[in-house]
C-alpha positions in Angstrom: 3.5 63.5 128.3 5.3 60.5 126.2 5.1 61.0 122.8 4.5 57.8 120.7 6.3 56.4 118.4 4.3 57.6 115.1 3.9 60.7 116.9 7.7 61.2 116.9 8.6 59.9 113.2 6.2 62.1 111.8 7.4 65.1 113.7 11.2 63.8 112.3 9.7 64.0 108.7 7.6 67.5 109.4 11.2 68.8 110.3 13.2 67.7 107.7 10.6 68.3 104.8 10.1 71.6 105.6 14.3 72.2 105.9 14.3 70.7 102.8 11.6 72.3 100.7 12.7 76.1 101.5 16.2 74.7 100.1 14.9 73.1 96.7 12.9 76.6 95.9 15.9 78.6 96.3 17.8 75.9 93.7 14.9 75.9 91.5 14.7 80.1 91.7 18.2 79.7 91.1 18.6 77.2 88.0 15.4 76.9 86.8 15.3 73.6 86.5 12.1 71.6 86.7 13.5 68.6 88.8 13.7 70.7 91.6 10.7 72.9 91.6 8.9 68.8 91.6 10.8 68.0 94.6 10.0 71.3 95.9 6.4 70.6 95.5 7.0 67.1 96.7 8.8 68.4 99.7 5.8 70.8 100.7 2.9 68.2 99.9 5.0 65.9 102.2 5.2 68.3 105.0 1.6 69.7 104.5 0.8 65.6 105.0 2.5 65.5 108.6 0.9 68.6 110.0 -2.4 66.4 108.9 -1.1 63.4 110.6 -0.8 65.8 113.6 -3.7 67.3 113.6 -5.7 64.1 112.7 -3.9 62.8 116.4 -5.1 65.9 118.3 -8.5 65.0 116.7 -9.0 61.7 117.4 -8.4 62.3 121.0 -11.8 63.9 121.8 -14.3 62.3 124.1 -17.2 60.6 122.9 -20.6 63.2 122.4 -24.2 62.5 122.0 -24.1 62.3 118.2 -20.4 60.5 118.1 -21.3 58.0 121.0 -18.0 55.6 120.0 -15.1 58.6 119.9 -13.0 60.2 117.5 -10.8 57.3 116.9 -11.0 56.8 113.5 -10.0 60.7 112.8 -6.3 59.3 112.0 -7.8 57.0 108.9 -9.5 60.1 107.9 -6.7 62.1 108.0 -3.9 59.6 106.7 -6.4 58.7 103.2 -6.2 62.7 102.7 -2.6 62.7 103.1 -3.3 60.0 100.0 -5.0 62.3 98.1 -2.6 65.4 99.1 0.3 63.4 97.7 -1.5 62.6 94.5 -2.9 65.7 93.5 -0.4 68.5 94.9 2.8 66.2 94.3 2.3 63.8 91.6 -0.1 65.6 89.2 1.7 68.5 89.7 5.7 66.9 88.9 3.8 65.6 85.7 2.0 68.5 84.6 5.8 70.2 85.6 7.2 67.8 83.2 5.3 68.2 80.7 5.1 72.2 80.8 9.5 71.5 81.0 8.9 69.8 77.5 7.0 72.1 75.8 9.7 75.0 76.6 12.1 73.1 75.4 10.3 72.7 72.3 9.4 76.4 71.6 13.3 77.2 72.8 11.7 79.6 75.9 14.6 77.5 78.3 17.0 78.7 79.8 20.7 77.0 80.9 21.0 76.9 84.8 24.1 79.2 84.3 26.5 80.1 86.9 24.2 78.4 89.6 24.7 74.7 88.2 25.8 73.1 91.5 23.1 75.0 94.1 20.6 71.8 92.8 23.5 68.9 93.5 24.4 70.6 97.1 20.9 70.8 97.7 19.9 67.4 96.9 23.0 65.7 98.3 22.2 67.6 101.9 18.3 66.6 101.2 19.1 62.9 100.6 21.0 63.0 104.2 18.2 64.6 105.9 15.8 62.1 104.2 18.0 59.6 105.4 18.3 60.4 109.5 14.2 61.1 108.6 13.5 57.8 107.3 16.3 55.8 109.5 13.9 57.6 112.5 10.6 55.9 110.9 12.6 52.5 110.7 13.5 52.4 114.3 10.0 53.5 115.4 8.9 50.5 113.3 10.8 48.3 114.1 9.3 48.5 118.0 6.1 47.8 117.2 5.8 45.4 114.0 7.5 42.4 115.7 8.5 39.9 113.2 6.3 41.0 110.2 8.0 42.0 107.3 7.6 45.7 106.4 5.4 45.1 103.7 2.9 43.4 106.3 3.2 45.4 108.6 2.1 48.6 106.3 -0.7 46.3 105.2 -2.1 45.2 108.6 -1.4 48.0 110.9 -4.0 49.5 112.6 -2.3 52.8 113.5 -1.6 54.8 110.0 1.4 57.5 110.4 3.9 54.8 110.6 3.0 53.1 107.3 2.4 56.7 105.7 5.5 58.4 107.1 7.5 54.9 105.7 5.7 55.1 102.0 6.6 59.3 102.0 10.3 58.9 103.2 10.9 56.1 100.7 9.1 57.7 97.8 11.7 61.1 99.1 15.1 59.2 98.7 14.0 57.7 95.7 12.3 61.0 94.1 15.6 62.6 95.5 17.5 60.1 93.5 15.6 60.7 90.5 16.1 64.4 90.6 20.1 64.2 91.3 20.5 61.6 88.3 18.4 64.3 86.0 20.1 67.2 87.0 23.3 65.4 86.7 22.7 64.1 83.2 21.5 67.6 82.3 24.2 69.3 83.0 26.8 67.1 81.4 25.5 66.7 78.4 23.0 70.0 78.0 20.4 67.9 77.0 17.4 69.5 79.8 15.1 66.4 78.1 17.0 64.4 81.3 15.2 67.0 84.0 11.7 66.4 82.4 12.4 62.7 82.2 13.4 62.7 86.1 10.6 65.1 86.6 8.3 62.7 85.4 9.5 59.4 86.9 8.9 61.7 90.8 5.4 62.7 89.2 4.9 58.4 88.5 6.3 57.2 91.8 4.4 59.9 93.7 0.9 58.6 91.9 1.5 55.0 92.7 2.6 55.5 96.3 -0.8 57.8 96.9 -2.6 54.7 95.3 -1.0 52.5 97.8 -1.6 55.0 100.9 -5.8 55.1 99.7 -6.2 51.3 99.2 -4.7 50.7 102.7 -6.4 53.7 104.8 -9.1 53.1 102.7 -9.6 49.5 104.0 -9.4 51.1 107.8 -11.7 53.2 107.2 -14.2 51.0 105.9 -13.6 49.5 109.5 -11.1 46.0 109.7 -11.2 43.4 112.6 -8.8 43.0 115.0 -6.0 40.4 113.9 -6.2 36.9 113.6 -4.2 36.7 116.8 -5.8 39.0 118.8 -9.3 37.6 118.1 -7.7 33.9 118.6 -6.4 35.2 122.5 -10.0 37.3 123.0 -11.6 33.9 121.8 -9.3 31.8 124.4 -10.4 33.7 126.8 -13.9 33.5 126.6 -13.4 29.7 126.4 -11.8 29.5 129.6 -14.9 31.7 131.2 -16.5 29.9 133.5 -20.5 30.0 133.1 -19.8 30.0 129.0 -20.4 26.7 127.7 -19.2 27.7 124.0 -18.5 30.8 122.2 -21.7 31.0 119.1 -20.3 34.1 117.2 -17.8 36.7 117.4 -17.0 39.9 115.8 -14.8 42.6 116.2 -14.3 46.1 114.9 -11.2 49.0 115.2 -12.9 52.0 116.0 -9.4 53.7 115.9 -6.0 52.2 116.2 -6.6 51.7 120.0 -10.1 51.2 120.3 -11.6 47.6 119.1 -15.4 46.8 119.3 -15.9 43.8 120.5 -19.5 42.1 120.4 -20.1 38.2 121.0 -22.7 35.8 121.4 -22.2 32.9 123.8 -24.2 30.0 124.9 -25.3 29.0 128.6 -27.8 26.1 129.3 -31.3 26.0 129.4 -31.4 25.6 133.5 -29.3 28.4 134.3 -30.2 31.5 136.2 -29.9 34.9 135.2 -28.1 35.9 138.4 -25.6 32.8 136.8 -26.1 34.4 133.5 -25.3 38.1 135.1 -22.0 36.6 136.5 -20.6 34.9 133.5 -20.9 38.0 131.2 -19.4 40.0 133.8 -16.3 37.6 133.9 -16.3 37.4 130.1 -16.0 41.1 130.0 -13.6 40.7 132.3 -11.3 38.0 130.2 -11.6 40.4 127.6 -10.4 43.2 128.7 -7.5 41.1 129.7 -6.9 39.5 127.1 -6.8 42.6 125.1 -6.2 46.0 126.8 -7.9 48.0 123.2 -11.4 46.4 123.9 -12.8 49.8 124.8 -16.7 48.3 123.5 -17.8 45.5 124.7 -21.3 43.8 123.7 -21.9 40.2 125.1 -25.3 38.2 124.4 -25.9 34.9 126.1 -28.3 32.5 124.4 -28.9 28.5 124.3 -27.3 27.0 121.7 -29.1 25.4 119.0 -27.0 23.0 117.2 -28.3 23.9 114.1 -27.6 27.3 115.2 -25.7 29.5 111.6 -23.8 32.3 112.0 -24.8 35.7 109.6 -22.6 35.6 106.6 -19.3 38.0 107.6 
């Protein structure tokens, strides 16, 4: 079976994060330093967020039941807005509560000097930024198949399907958290002043928190249900034009009921004189043009009715 593009970036990332958190926990048993036990945490919140992505997949493949008559599909948004709150609670609360629990042994002079171990942390970030690196170069590539010209920035805005946007957001937030975490241990042990590891604890525990915002405003927005783009509703909408038996398209609306499946339900006009067998013909050929036009329009709902010039369309 081919395994998708999302599929395979978050699989990259599941790999590499769990590599790389087993790695920071030995440097942080090691040293002691804060830093890493953050990116530790960051590292298993990060992984813990893939297996959902995986399992929200599996999930949203189920057939349609009784009681859930249009699918699964939106299982991914469900499981991508609690990778949001996985990554806020278990890795940026948790760096900053780290941070602050780093400061307050300094303080009462309960720290101790990472000792004889001093370079385990900048091995074991240096190997971690190079694994982050091949992880996040995968998610690029995967991107870069699907989002056309659309900047990245659009793309993680408007995409339908969430693991690419969320695997992007994690594997940036890792290099730069990894970044972060090499400047404080660096700066640490130079100058022996451990105030740089709770400083470069807390800027992971920050950038952690605002990319979990991000991830819940966007998957937040699909799950609240979003059309289908602009263009696709301007080619489903061509279509229906060039129907014959549809003199003019009244009203339409769409709906993603999952990253591949889009609701489609339209109201069309026919004239007064013509007959239902007519009728019958024209909304199978619209359904037809639809499904054409775009291969996702699983749901179909077409109305015909005579158009009334003073005819207004419900408020969107």
């Amino acid at each position: 079976m081919a395994v998708d593009g999302g599929t395979k970036a978050v699989v990259a990332a599941l790999i590499a994060n769990t590599g790389i958190a087993i790695t920071k926990f030995i440097a942080f048993f090691l040293t002691g330093l804060s830093s890493m036990l953050a990116e530790a945490i960051h590292s298993v919140a990060d992984a813990s967020n893939q297996v959902l992505l995986l399992v929200g997949g599996k999930q949203s493949k189920r057939p349609a039941t009784a009681q859930h008559q249009f699918g699964y599909g939106r299982e991914r948004y469900l499981y991508a807005f609690i990778v949001s709150i996985v990554l806020f609670t278990v890795g940026g609360l948790y760096a900053l509560y780290e941070a602050y629990h780093k400061a307050h042994e300094i303080r009462t002079g309960h720290h101790e000097d990472a000792g004889e171990w001093w370079w385990v942390p900048i091995a074991v970030l240096c190997i971690a930024i190079v694994l982050e690196t091949l992880s996040f170069r995968t998610a690029i590539i995967e991107t870069d198949k699907v989002r056309g010209d659309a900047s990245y920035a659009h793309f993680i805005k408007h995409s339908k399907q969430p693991e690419l946007p969320v695997i992007l957001l994690e594997d940036l937030a890792a290099l730069l958290g990894l970044v972060f975490a090499l400047l404080a241990v660096c700066l640490s042990l130079i100058t022996g002043n451990y105030y740089f590891d709770v400083a470069g604890t807390a800027m992971i525990g920050i950038l952690l928190v605002v990319v979990a915002v991000l991830l819940a405003v966007e998957t937040k927005s699909l799950l609240l249900g979003e059309a289908a783009t602009q263009e696709a509703q301007q080619q489903i909408l061509q279509a229906l034009e060039a129907t014959p038996g549809i003199e003019r398209v009244i009203d339409m609306k769409t709906l993603h009921l999952g990253p591949e499946q889009l609701l489609v339900a339209v109201k069309f006009g026919v004239s007064a004189e013509t007959p239902a067998g007519e009728i019958a013909a024209a909304i199978d050929a619209a359904e037809l043009a639809i499904r054409t036009a775009d291969p996702m329009a699983t749901s179909i709902y077409l109305e015909p009715d005579i158009y009334r010039a003073d005819y207004s369309r419900p408020a969107s």
